[in-house]
C-alpha positions as CSV (number, residue, x, y, z in Angstrom):
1,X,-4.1,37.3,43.2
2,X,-4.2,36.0,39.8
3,X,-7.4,38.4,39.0
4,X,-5.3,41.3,40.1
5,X,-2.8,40.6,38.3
6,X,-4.4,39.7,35.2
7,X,-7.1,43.2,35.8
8,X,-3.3,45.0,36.0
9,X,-1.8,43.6,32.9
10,X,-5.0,44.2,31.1
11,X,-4.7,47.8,32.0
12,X,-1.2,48.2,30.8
13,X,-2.1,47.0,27.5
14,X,-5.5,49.4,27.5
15,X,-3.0,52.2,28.2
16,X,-0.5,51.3,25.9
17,X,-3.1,51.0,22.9
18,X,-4.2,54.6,24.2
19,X,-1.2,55.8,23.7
20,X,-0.2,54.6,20.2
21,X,-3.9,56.1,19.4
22,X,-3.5,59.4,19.8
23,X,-3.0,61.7,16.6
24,X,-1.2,65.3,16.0
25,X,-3.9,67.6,16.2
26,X,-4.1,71.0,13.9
27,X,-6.6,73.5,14.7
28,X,-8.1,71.0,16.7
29,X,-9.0,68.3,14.3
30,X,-6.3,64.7,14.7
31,X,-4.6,64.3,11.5
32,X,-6.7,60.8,11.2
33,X,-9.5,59.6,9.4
34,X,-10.3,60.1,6.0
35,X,-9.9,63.6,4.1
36,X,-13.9,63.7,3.6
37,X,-14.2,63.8,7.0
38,X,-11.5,66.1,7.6
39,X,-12.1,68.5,4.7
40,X,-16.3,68.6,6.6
41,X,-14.3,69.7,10.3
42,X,-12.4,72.5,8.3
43,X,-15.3,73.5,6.4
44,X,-17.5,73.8,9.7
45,X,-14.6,76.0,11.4
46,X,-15.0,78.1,8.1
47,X,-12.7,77.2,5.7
48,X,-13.1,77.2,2.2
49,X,-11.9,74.6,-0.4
50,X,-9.9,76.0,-3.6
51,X,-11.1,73.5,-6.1
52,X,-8.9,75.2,-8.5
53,X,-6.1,75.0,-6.1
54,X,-6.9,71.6,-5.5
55,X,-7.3,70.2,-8.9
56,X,-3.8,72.1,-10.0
57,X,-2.0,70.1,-6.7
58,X,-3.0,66.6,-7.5
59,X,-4.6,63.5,-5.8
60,X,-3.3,63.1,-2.5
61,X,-3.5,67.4,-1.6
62,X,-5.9,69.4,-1.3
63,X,-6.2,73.4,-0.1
64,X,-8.5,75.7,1.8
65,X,-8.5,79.2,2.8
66,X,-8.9,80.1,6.3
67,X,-8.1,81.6,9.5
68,X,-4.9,79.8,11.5
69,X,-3.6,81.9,14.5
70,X,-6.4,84.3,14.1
71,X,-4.5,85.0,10.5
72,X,-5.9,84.9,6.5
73,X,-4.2,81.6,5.5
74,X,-3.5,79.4,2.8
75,X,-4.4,75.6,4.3
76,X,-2.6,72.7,2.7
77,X,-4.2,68.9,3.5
78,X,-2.2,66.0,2.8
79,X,-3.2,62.8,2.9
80,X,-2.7,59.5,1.3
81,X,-4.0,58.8,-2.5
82,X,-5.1,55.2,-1.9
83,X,-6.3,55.1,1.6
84,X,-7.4,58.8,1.3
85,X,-5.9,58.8,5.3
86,X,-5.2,62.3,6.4
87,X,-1.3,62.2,7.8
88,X,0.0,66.3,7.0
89,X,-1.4,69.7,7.5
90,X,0.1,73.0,6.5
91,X,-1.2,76.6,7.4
92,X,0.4,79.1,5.6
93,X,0.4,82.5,6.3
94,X,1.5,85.3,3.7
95,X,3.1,89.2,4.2
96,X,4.9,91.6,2.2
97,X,7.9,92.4,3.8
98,X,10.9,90.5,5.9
99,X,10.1,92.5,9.0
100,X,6.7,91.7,9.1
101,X,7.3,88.1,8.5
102,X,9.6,87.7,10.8
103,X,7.7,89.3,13.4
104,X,5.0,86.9,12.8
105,X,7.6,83.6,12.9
106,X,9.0,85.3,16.6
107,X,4.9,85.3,17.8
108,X,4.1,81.7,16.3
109,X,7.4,80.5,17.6
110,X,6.9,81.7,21.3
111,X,3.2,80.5,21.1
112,X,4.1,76.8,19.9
113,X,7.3,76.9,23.2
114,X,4.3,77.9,25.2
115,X,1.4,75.1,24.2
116,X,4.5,72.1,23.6
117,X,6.5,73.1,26.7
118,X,7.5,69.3,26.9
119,X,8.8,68.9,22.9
120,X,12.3,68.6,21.5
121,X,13.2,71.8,19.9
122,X,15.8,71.7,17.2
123,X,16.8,75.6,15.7
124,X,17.7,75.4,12.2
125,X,17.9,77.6,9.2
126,X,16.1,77.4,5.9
127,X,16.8,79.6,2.8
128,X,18.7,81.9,4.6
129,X,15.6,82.4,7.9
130,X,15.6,80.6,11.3
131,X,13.5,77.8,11.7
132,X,12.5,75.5,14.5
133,X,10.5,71.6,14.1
134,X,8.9,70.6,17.8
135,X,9.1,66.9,17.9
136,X,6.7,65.6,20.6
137,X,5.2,62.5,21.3
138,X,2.3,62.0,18.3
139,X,4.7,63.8,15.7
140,X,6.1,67.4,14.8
141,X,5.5,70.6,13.8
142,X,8.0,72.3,11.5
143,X,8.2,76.2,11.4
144,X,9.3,78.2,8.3
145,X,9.5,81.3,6.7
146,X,9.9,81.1,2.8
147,X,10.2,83.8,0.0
148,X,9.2,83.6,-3.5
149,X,10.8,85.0,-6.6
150,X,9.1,87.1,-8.6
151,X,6.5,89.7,-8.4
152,X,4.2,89.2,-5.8
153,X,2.3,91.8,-3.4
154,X,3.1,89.3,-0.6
155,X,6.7,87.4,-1.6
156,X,7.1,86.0,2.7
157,X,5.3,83.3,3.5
158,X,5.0,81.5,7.3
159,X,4.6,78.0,7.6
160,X,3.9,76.1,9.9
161,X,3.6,72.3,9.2
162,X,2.1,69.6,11.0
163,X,2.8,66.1,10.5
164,X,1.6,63.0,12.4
165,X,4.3,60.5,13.2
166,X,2.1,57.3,12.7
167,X,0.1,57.9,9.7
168,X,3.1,59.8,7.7
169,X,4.7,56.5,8.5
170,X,2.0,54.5,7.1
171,X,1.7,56.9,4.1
172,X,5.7,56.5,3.6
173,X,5.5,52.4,3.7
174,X,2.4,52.5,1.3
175,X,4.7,54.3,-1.5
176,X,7.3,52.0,-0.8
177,X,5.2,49.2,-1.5
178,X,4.4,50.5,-5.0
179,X,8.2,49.9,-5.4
């Protein structure tokens, strides 16, 4: 009896440990591990790093250009300076007109119900658009639509942002520490 019951606690605590382990995911890659490692998955799916881009954003970012939803996007990585742990990714996907952009929001939208089917959904509005964060299990996705003053061929931009709940927490208490 005791080996049972020491085999069955043993597996609660396996499980458990599972469970805290698992990462967000965006296109398929956990937001874990280094950004090395996660800038060579994005490359091998055919992204591009914008050095330029890069060097203008700082330690701690860096951005690709890709393909998210089968769409030409701008890809933002986030990750901490220090620890160089990858906790945030961003797709961002660009059109010229409010229509069109909406349209997109309305496909990613009913695509994101449809894969997260089990996630908190909380409707909002930002600048003046509808948006929506799905809050599940190993972190949340926030979706956006943004416009941008000034003259630009393609002023509407889509985002849709995915942050994992345990290593933005970690990147959070490692800034507070510098306090």
């Amino acid at each position: 009896m005791k080996r049972f019951l020491s085999f069955f606690v043993m597996l609660v605590l396996t499980l458990g440990a599972m469970a805290q382990t698992q990462h967000m995911k965006f296109m398929g890659i956990p937001l874990n591990g280094t950004i090395s490692a996660f800038h060579q998955k994005l490359v091998a799916k055919g992204c591009k790093h914008d050095v330029e881009v890069s060097n203008a954003v700082g330690a701690g970012s860096r951005v690709f250009a890709g393909t998210f939803f089968g769409e030409k996007a701008d890809i933002y990585v986030y990750y901490n300076a220090k620890t160089k742990v990858v906790y945030r990714a961003k797709a961002c996907i660009k059109r010229s007109s409010e229509d069109n952009i909406i349209r997109k929001y309305n496909e990613v939208k009913s695509a994101l119900e449809e894969k997260y089917p089990d996630a908190y959904m909380s409707e909002d509005e930002h600048n003046g658009y509808d948006s929506m964060v799905f809050y599940t299990s190993q972190g949340w996705i926030d979706l956006y639509v943004s416009k941008h003053d000034g003259y630009s061929e393609t002023p509407y931009s889509l985002h849709i942002d995915y942050i994992d709940d345990v290593n933005f927490k970690k990147n959070e208490n490692s800034k507070m520490n510098d306090l």
